[in-house]
N, CA, C and O of each residue as an XYZ file, in Angstrom:
608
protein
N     -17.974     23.586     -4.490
C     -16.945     22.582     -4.740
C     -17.442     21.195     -4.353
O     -17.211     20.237     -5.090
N     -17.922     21.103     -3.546
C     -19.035     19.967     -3.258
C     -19.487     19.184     -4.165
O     -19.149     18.074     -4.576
N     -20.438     20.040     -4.467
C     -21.133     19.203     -5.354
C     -20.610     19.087     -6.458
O     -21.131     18.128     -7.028
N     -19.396     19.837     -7.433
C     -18.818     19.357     -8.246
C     -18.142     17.731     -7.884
O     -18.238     16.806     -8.691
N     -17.617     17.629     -6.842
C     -17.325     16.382     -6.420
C     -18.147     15.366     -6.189
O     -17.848     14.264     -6.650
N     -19.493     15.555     -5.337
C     -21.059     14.434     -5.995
C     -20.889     14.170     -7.206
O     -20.571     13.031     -7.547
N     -21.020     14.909     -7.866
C     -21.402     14.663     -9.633
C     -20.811     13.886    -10.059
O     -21.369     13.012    -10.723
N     -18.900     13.867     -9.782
C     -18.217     13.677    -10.140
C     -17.881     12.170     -9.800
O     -17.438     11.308    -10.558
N     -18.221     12.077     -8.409
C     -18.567     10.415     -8.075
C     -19.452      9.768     -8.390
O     -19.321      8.555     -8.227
N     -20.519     10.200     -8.878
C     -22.008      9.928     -9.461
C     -21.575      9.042    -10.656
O     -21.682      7.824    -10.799
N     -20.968     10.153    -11.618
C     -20.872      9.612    -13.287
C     -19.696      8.710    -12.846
O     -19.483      8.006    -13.834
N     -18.863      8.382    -11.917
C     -17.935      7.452    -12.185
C     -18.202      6.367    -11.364
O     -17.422      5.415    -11.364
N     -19.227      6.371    -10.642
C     -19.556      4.656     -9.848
C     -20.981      4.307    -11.097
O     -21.484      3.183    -11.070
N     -21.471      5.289    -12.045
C     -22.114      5.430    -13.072
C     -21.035      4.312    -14.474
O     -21.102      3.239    -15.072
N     -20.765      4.685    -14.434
C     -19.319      4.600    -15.647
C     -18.734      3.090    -15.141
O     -18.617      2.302    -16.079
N     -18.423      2.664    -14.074
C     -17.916      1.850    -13.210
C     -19.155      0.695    -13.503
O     -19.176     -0.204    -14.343
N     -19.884      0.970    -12.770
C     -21.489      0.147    -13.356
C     -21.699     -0.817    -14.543
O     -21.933     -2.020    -14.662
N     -21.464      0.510    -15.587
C     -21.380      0.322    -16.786
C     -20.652     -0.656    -17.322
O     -21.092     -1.678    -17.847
N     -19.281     -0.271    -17.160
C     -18.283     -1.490    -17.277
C     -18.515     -2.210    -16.580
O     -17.510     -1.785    -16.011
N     -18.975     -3.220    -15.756
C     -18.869     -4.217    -15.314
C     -19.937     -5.105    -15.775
O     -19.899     -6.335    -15.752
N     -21.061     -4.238    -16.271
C     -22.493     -4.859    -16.525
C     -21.778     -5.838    -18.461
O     -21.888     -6.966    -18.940
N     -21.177     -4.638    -18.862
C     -20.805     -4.916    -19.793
C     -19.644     -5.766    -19.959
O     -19.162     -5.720    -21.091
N     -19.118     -6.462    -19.205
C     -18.220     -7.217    -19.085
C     -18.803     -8.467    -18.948
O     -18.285     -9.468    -19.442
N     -20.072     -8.499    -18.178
C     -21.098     -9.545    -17.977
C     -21.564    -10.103    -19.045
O     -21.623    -11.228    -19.543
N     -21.930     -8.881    -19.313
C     -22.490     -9.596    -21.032
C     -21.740    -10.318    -21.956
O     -21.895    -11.448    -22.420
N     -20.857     -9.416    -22.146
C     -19.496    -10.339    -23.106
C     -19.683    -11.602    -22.122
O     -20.862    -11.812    -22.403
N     -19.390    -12.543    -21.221
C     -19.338    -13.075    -20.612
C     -20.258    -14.001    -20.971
O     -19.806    -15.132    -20.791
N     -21.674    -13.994    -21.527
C     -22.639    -14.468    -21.540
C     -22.890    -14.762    -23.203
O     -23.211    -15.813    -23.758
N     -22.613    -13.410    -23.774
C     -21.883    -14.074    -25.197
C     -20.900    -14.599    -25.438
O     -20.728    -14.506    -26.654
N     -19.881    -15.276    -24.845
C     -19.303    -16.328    -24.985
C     -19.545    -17.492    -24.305
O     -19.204    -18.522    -24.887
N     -19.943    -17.573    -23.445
C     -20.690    -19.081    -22.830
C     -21.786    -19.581    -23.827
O     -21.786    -20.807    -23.939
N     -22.687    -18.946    -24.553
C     -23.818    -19.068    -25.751
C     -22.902    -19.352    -26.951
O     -23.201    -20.273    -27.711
N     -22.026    -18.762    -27.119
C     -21.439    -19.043    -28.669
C     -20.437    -20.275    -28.533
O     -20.166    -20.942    -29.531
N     -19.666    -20.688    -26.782
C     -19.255    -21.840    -27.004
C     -20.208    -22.751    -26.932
O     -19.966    -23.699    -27.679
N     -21.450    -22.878    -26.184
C     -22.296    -23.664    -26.197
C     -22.867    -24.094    -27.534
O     -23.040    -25.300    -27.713
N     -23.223    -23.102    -28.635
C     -23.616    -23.372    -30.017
C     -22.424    -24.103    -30.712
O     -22.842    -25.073    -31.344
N     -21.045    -23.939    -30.796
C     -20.329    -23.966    -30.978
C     -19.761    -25.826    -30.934
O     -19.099    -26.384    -31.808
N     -20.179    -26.320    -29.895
C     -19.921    -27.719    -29.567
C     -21.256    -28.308    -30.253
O     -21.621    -29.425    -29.885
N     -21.841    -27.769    -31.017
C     -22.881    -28.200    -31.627
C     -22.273    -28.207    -33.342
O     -22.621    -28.806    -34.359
N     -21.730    -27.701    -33.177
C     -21.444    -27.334    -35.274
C     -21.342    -25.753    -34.946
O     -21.415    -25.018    -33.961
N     -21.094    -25.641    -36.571
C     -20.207    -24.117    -37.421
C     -21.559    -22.968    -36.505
O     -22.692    -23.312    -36.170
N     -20.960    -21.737    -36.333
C     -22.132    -21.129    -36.011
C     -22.206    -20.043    -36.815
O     -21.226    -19.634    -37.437
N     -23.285    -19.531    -36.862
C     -24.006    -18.197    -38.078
C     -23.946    -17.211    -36.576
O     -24.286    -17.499    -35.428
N     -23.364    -15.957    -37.157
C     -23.519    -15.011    -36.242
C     -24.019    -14.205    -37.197
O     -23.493    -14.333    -38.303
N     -25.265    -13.059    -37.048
C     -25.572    -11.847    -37.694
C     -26.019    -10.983    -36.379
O     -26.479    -11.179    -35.254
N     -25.545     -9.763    -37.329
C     -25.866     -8.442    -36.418
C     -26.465     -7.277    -36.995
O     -26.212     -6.946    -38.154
N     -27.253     -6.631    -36.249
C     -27.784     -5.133    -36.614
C     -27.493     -4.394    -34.818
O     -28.055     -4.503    -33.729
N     -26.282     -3.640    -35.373
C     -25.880     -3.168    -34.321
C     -26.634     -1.596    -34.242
O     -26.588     -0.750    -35.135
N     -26.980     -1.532    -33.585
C     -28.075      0.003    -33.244
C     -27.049      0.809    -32.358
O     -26.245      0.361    -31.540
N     -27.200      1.639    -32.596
C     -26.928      3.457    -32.099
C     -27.936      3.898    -31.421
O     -27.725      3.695    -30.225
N     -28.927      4.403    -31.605
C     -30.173      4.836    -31.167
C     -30.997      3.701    -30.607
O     -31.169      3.334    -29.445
N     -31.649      3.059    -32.235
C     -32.360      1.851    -31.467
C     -32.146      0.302    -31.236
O     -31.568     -0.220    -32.189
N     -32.367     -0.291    -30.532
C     -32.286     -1.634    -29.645
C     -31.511     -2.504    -30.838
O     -31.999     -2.949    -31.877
N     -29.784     -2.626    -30.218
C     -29.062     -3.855    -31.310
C     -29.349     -4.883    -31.185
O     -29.847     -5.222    -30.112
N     -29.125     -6.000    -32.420
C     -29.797     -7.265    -32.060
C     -28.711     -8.142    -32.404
O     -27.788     -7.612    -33.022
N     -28.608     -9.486    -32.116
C     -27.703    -10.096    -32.975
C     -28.162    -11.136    -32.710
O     -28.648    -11.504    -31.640
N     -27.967    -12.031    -34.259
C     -28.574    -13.910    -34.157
C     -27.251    -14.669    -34.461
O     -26.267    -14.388    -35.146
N     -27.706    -16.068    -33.457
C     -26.769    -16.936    -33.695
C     -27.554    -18.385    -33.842
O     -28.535    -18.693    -33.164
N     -27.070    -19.045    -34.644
C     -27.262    -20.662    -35.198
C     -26.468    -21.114    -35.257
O     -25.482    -20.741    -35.892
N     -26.594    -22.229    -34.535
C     -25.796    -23.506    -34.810
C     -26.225    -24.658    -35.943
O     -27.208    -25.398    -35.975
N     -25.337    -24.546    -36.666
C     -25.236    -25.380    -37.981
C     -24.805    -26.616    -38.328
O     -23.619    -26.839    -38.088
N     -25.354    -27.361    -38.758
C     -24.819    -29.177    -38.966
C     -24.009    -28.784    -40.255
O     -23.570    -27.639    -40.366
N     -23.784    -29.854    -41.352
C     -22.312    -29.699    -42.250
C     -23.724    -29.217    -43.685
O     -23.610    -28.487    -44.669
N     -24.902    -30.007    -43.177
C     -25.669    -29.681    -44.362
C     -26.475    -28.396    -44.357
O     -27.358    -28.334    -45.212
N     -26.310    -27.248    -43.458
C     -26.812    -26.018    -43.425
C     -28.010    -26.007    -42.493
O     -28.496    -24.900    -42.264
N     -28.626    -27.196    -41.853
C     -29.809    -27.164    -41.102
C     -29.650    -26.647    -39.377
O     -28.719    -26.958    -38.634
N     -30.456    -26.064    -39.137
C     -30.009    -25.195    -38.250
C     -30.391    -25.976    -36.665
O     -31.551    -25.990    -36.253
N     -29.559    -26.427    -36.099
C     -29.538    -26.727    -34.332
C     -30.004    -26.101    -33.465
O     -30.702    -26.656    -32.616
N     -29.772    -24.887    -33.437
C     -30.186    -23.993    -32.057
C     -29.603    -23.054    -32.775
O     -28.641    -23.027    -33.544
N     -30.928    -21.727    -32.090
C     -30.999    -20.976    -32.580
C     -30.951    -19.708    -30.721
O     -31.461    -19.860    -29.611
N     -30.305    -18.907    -31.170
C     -30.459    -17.890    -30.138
C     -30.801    -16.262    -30.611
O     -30.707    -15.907    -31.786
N     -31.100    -15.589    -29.797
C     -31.315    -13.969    -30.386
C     -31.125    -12.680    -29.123
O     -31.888    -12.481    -28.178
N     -30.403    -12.245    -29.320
C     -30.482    -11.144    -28.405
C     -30.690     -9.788    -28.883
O     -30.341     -9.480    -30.022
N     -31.307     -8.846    -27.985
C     -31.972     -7.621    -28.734
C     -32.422     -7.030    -27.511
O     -32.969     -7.406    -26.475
N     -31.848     -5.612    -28.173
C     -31.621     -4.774    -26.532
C     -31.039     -3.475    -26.805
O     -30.191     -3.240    -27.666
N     -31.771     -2.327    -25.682
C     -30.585     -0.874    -25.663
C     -29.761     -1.120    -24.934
O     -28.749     -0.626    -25.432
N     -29.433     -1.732    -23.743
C     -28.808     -1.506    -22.671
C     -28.069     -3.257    -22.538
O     -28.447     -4.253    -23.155
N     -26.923     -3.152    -21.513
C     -26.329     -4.239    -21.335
C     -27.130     -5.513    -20.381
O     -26.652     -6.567    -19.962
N     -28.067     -5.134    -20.282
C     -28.781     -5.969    -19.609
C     -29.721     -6.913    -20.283
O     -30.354     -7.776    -19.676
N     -29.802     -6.630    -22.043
C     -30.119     -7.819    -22.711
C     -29.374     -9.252    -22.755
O     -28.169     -9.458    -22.610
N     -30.305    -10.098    -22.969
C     -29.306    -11.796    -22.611
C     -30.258    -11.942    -23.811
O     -31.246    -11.324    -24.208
N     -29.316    -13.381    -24.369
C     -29.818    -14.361    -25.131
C     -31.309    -14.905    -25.115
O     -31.591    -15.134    -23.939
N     -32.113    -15.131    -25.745
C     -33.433    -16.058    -25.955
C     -33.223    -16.840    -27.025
O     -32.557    -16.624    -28.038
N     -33.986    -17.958    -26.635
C     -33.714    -19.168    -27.340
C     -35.431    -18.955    -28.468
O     -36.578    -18.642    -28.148
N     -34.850    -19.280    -29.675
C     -35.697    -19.024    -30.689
C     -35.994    -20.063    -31.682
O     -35.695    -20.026    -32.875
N     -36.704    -21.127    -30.965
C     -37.071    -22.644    -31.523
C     -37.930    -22.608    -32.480
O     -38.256    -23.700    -32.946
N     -38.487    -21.498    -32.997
C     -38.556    -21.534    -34.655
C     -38.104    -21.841    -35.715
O     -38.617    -22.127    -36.797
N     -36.859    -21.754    -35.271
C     -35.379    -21.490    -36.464
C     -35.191    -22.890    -36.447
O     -34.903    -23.238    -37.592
N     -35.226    -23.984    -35.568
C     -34.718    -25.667    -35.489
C     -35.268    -26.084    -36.642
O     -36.413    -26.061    -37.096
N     -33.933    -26.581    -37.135
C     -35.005    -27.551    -38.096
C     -34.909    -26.884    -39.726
O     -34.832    -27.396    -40.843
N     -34.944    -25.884    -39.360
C     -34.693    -24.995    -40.766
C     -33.595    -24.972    -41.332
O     -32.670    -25.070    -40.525
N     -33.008    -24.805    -43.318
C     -31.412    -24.665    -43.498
C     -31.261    -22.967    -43.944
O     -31.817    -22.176    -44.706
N     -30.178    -22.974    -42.986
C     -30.087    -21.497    -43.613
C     -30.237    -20.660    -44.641
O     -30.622    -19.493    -44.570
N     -29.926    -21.268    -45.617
C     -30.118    -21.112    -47.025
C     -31.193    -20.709    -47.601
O     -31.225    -19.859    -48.491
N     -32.270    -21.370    -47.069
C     -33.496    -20.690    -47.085
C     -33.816    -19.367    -46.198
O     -34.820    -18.745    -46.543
N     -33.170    -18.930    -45.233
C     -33.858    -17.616    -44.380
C     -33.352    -16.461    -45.312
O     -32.295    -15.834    -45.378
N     -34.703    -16.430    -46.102
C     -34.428    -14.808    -47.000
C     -35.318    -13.803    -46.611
O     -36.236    -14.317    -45.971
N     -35.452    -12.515    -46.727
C     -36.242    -11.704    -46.522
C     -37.976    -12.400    -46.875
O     -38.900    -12.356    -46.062
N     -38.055    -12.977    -48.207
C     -39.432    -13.821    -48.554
C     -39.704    -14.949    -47.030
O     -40.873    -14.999    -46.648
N     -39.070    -15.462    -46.542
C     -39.131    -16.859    -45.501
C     -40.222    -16.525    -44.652
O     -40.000    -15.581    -43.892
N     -41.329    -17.049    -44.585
C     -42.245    -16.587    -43.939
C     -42.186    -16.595    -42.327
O     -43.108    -16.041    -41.729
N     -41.050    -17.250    -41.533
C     -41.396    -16.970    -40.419
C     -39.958    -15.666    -40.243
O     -39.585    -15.356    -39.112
N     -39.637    -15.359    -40.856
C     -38.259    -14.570    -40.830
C     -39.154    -13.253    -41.410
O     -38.585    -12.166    -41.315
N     -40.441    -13.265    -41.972
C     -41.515    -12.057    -42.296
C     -42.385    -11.766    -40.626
O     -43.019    -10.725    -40.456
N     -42.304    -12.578    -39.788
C     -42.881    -12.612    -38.649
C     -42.206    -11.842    -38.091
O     -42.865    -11.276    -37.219
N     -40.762    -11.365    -38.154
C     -39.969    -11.143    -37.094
C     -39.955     -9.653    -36.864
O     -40.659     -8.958    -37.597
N     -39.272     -9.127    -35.982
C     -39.647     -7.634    -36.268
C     -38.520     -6.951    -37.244
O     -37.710     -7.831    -37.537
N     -38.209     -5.817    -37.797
C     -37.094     -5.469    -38.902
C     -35.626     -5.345    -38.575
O     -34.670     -5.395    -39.348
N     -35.649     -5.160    -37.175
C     -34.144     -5.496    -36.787
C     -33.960     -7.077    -36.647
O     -32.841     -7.562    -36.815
N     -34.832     -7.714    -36.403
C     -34.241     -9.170    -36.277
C     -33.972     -9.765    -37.289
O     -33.060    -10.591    -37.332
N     -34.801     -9.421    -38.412
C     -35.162     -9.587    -39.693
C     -33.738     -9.561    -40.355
O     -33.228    -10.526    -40.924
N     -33.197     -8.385    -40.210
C     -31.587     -7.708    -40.711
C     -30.594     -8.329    -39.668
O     -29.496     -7.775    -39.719
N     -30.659     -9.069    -38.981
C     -29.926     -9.550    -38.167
C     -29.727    -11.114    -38.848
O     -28.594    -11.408    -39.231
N     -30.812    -12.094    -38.993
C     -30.775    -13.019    -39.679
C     -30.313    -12.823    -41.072
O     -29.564    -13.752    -41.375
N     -30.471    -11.957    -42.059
C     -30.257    -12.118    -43.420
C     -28.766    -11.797    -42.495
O     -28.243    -12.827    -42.071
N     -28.187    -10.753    -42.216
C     -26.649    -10.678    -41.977
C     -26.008    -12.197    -41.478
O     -24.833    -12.419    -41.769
N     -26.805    -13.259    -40.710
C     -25.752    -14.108    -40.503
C     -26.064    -14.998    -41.519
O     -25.151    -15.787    -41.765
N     -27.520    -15.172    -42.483
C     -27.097    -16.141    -43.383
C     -26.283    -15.922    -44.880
O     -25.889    -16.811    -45.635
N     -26.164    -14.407    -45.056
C     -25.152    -14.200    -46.003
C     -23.680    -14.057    -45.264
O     -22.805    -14.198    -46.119
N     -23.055    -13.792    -43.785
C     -22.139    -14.165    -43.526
C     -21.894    -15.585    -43.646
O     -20.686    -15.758    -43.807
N     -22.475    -16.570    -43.635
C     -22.600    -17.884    -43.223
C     -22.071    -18.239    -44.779
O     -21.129    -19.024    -44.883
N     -22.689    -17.648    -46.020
C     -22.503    -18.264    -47.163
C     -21.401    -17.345    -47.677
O     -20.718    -18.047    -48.424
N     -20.923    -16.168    -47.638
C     -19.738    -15.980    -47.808
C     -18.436    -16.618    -47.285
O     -17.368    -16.740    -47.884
N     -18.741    -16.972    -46.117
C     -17.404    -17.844    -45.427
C     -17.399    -18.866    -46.347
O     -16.374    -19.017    -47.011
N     -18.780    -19.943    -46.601
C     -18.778    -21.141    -47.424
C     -18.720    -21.285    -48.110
O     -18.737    -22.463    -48.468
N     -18.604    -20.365    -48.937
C     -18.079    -20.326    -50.451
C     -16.585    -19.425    -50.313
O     -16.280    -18.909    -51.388
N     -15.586    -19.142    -49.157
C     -14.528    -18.631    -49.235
C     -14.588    -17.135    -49.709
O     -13.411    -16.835    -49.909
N     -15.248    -16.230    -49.940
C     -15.620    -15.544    -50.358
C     -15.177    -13.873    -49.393
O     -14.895    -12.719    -49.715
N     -15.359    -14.739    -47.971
C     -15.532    -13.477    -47.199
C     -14.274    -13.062    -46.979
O     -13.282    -13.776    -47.129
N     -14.268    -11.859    -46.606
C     -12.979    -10.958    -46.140
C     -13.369    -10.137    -44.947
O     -14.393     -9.454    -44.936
N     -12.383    -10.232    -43.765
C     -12.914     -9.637    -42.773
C     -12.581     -7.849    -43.157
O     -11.606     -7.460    -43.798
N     -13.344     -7.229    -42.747
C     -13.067     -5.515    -43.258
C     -11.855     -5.251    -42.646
O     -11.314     -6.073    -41.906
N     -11.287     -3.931    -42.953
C     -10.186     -3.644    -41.549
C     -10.951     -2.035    -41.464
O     -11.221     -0.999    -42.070
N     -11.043     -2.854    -40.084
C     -11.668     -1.028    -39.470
C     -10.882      0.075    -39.419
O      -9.691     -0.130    -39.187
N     -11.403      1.684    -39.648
C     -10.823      2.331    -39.781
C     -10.471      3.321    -38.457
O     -11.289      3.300    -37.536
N      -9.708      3.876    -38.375
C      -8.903      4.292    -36.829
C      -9.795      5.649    -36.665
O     -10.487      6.286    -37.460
N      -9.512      5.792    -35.452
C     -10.947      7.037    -35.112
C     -10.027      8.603    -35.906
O     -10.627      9.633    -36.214
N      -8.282      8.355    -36.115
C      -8.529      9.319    -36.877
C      -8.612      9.662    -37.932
O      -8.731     10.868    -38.151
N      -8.576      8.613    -39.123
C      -9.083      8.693    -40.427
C     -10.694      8.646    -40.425
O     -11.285      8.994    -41.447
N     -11.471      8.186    -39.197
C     -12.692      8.741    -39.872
C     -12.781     10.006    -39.177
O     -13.728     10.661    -39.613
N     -12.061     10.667    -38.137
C     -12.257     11.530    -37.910
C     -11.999     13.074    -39.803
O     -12.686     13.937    -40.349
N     -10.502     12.414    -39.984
C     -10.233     13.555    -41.132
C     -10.987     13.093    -42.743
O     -10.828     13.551    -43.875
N     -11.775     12.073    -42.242
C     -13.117     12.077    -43.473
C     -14.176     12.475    -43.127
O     -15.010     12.799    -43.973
N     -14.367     12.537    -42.138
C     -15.770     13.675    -41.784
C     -15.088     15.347    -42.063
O     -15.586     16.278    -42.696
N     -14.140     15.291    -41.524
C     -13.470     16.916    -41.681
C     -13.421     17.374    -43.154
O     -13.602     18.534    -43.522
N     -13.167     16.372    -43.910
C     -13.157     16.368    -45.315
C     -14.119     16.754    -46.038
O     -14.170     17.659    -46.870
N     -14.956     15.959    -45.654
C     -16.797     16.335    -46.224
C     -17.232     17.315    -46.201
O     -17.936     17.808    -47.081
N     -16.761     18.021    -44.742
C     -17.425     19.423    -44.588
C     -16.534     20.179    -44.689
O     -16.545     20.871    -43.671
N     -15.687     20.487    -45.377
C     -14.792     21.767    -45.743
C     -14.823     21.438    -47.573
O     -14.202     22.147    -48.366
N     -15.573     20.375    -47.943
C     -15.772     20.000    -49.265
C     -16.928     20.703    -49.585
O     -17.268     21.215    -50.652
N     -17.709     20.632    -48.062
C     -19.261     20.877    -48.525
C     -19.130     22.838    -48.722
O     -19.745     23.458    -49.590
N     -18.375     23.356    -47.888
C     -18.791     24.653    -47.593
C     -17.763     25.262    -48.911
O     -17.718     26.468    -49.151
């Protein structure tokens, strides 16, 4: 009985940890996005990972698409922070396509992280975009259930 109770304090000052580290972070992505933010419009893109290391880019944008400051974060764990990515200054979004040669430098999650915020960036600007509406854990739960009583 013991040690069911170790364990049991383990995973929850574990869990406890967790949340707080992650509260930090949020914390740190919003001090960066108001900071870009008092600069001009900002480009957010993401490649959110499951398995491997999520990334997400942010630019700050003047009215003519040229990019201010640039940040990047990329990471498994909550202990990734922002880096500042002074490549991107100077550049208009419009141009960062998969061809953009320093956006070919990058590695393939960052890569998919930038094209996501400069086609978010131009869907908003052309009115275009629609935010999704996410679906509730139990409709995707009874569409996975679906699939496989379809499949068998």
């Amino acid at each position: 009985m013991n040690t069911y109770l170790l364990i049991g304090g383990l995973i929850t000052i574990a869990y406890v940890c967790q949340i707080l580290l992650a509260l930090k972070q949020i914390k740190h992505f919003n001090q960066i996005y108001a900071c870009l933010r008092k600069q001009g419009k900002v480009a957010i893109g993401r490649r959110p990972g499951k398995v491997k290391s999520g990334t997400i880019a942010m630019f700050a944008i003047n009215a003519s698409g040229d990019i201010l400051d640039a940040k990047l974060m990329q990471g498994v764990t909550v202990l990734a922070k922002f880096k500042d990515k002074e490549t991107y200054i100077g550049e208009n979004i419009n141009h960062l396509t998969e061809t953009h040669e320093k956006v070919q430098k990058e590695n393939k999650l960052t890569q998919q992280a930038i094209i996501d915020a400069r086609n978010l960036y131009l869907a908003v600007a052309s009115k275009t975009y629609h935010e999704p509406t996410p679906l509730s854990p139990f409709t995707m739960i009874r569409a996975q259930l679906s699939g496989i009583f379809k499949k068998s």
